[in-house]
C-alpha positions in Angstrom: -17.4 -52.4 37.4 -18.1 -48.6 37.6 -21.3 -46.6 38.7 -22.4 -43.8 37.0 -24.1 -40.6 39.0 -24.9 -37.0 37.9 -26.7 -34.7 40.6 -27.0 -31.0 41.0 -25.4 -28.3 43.4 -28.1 -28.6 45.6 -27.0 -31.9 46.7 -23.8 -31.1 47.0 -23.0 -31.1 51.1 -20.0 -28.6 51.0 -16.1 -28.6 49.9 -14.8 -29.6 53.0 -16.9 -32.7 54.1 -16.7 -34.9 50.5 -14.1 -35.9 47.8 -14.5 -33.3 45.4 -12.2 -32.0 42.1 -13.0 -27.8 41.5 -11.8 -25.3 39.1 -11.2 -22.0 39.6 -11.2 -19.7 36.1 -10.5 -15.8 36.3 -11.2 -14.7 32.4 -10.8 -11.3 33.1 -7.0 -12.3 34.4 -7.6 -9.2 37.6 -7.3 -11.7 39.9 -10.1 -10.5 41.7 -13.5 -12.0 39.8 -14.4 -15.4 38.3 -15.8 -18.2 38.4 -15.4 -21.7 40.3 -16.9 -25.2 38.8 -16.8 -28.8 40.7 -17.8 -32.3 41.0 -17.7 -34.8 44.2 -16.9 -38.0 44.1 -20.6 -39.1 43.7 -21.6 -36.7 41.2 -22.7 -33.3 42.9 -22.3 -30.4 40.8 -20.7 -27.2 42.0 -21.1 -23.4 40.3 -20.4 -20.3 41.5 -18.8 -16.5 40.7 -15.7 -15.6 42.4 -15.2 -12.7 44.1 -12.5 -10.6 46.6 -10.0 -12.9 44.9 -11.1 -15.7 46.9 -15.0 -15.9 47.8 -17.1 -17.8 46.1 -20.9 -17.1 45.7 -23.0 -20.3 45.1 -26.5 -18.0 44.2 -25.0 -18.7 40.9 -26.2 -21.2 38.8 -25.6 -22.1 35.0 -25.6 -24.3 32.1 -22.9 -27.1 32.1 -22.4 -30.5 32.2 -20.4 -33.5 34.2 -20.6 -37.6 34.5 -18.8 -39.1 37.1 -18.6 -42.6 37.1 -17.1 -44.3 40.3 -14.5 -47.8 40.1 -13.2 -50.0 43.2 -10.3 -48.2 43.3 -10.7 -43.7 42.0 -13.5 -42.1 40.5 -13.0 -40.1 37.2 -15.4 -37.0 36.4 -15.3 -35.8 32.9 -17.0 -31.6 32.3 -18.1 -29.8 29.5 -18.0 -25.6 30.0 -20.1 -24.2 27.1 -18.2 -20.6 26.3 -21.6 -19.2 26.0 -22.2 -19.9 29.8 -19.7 -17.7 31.2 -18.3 -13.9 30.5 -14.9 -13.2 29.0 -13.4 -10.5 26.6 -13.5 -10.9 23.1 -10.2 -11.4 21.3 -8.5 -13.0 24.4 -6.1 -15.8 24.4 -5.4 -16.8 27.9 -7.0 -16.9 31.4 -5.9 -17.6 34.7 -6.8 -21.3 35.7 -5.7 -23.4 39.1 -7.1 -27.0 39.7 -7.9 -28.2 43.4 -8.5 -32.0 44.6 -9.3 -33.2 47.7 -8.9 -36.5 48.9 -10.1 -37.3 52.0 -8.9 -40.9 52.2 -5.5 -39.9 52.8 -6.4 -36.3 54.5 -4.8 -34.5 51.6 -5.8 -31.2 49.5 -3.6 -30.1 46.3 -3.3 -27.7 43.7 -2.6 -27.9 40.3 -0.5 -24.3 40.6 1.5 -24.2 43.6 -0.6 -22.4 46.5 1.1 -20.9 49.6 0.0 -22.6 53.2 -1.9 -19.2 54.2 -3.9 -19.0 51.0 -7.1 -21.3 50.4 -6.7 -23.3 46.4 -9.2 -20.5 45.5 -6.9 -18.0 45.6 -7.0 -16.3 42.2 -3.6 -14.5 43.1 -1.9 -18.1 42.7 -3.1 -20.0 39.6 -1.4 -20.9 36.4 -2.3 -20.1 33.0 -4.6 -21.6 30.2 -3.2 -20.7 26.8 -6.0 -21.0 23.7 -4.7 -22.0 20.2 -6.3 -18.3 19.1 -7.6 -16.3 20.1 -11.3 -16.2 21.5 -14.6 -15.3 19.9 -16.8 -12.6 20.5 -19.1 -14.0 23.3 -22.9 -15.0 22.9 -25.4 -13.0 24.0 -26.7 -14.8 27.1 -30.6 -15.0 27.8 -32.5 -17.0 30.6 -36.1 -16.7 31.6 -37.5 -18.0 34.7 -41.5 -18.4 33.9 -43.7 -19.2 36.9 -47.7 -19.2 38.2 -48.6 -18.6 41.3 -52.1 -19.0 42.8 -54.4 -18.5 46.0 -57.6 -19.3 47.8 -59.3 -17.5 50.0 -62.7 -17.7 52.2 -64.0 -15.6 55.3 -65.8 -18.3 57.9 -66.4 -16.0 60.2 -69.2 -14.1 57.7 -69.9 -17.2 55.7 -68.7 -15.7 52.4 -67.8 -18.1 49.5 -64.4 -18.7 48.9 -62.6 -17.3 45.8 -59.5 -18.4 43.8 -57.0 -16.1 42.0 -54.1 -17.0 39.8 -51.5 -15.4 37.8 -48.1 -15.6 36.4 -44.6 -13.6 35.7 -41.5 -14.4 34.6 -37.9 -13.2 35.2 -35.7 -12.4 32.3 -31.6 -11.9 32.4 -29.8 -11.0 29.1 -25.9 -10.3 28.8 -25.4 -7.4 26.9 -21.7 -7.3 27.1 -19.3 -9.1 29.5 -19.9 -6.3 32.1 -23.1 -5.6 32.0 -26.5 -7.1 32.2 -30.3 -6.6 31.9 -32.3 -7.4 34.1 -36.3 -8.1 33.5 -39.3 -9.1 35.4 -42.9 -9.0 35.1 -45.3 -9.5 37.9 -42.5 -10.1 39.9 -42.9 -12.7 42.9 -40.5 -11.2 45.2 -40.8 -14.6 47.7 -39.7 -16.8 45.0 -36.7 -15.4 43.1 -34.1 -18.0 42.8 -31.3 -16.2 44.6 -33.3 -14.9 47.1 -32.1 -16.0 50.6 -35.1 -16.5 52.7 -35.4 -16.4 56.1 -38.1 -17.6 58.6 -38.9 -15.0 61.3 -39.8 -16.4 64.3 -38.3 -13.2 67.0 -40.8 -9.7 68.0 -38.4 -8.2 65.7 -38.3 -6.6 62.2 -36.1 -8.2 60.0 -34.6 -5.6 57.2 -32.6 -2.6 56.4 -31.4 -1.1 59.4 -32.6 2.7 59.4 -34.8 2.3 56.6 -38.2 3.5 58.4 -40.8 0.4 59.2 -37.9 -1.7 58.0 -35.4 -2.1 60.6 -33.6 -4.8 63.3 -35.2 -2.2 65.8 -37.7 -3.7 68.4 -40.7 -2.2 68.4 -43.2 -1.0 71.4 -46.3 -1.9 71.0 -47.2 -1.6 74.7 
């Protein structure tokens, strides 16, 4: 008997706190950038780019897939990594690649390629190597489009004026060029809305923005 689960990143309560498989892939084999894919043991999805060797940025977000089914006594996660969803240089034939499990039933984290004590498994400066059959094609361009509508009502009670409605739409556009360099699109941009946006809820007397940068700044103002 097995059960069968698929979910996306968004459910997915952090590395630490679930039984989880990741993969760490550095394509441009610096070390430094990349990109980091996982599962958990009930089927939360995990996407991100690498950075500083180490970080990992979830505001990433592409297209893959991954089935998990669970059994009495492991759970086995199967994932599919479309080339065209990732960056990599044409004519390549191997890319750095480490593999990390953790199993919280018996306390224990592992890598595939041997990782020093003081060094998280995402450590790009420790990984092994994948080695393609031949080398790799050029890449696809990439192109995603983020449509949306937006609307509002409005009515002044105090002067008895009828209420009126307003609508509109935009979109946001991203299309890979080359593996180092994209372009970026937008019309009628909804600034409050953009996917990676990380919004915050302002609840202090105090600006929140770009420190120094006029009207927009952490400075208190006097209103007295």
């Amino acid at each position: 008997m097995c059960r069968y689960r698929t979910l996306h990143q968004k459910n997915w309560p952090g590395p630490w706190i679930n039984d989880n498989f990741l993969v760490f892939i550095d394509p441009f084999l610096d070390q430094t950038t990349g990109y980091s894919f996982g599962v958990s043991a009930s089927g939360a999805k995990w996407d991100g780019t690498m950075a500083n060797g180490s970080s990992v940025s979830l505001d990433w977000d592409c297209k893959w897939r991954s089935e998990t089914r669970q059994y009495e006594d492991r759970w086995v996660s199967e994932m599919s990594i479309p080339f065209k969803s990732i960056k990599y240089p044409a004519g390549g034939s191997q890319w750095n690649i480490n593999f990390s499990r953790l199993d919280l039933k018996s306390n224990e984290k592992s890598a595939w390629a041997p990782v020093p004590r003081q060094f998280p498994t995402a450590s790009l400066a420790h990984t092994g190597t994948l080695v393609f059959d031949a080398p790799l094609p050029h890449p696809r361009p990439q192109l995603s489009v983020i449509p949306y509508v937006f609307g509002s009502y409005a009515q002044d009670k105090v002067v008895n004026k009828e209420g009126k409605y307003s609508a509109d739409f935009g979109f946001d556009a991203k299309i890979g060029i080359s593996s180092s360099m994209n372009l970026d699109l937008t019309y009628n941009p909804d600034f409050a809305q953009v996917e990676v946006d990380q919004q915050i809820t302002n609840i202090a007397p105090d600006w929140i923005g770009c420190s120094g940068a006029g009207w927009c700044s952490f400075e208190r103002e006097n209103w007295e």
